[in-house]
C-alpha positions in Angstrom: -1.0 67.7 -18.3 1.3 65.5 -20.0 3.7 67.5 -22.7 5.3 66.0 -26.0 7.8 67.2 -28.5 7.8 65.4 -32.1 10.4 66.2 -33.7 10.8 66.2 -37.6 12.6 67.6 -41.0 9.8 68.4 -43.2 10.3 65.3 -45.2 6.7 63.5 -46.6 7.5 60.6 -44.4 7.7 62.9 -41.2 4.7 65.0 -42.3 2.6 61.7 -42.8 3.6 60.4 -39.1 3.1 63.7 -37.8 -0.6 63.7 -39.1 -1.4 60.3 -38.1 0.3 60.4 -34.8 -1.3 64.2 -33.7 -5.1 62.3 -34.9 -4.0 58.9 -32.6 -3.1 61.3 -29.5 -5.5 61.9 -26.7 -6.0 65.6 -27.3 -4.9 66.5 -23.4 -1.1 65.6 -24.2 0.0 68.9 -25.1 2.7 68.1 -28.6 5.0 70.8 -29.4 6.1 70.2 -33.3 9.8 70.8 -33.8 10.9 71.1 -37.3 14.2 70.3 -36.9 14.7 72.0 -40.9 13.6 74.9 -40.2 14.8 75.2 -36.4 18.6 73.6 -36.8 19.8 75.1 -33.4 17.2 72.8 -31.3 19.2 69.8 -32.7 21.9 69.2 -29.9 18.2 69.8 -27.9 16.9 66.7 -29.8 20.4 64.4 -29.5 20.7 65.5 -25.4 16.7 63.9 -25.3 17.7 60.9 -27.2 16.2 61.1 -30.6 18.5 59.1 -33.1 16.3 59.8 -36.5 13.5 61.8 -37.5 10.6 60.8 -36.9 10.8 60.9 -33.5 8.3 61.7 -30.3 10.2 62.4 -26.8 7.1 62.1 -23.7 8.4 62.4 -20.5 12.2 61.2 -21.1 11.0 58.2 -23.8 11.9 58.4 -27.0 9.6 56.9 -29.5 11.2 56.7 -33.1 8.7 56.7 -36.0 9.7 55.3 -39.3 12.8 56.6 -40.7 13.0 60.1 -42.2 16.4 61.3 -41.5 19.8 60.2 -39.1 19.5 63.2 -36.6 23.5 63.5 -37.8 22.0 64.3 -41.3 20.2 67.8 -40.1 23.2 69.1 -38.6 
């Protein structure tokens, strides 16, 4: 089973992607949501896996940045 983590801040433009991108996915990839506003200790875990901005979905080591909510250095 493949595994995902999308990471976000809450903002409308992350909850939009997160609703289109969850109804897009083939429902075997398992997504963790992070909200990286509500959970600001898993940001260094976000930066180490490459995410640059918010939007952002990590599968398997790529890093696939959606739109532009937030600079990850903007949640710290």
């Amino acid at each position: 089973m493949t595994t995902a983590r999308y990471y976000h801040a809450g903002c409308p433009v992350c909850i939009e992607a997160e609703q289109t991108l969850l109804g897009l996915l083939d429902p075997s990839i398992n997504v963790e949501i992070v909200h990286l506003g509500e959970q600001a200790q898993r940001v260094s875990e976000a930066e180490q896996a490459g995410v640059k901005s918010v939007p952002a979905l990590v599968v398997e080591g790529q890093v696939l940045h959606l739109n532009f909510g937030a600079a990850i250095a903007d949640l710290k």
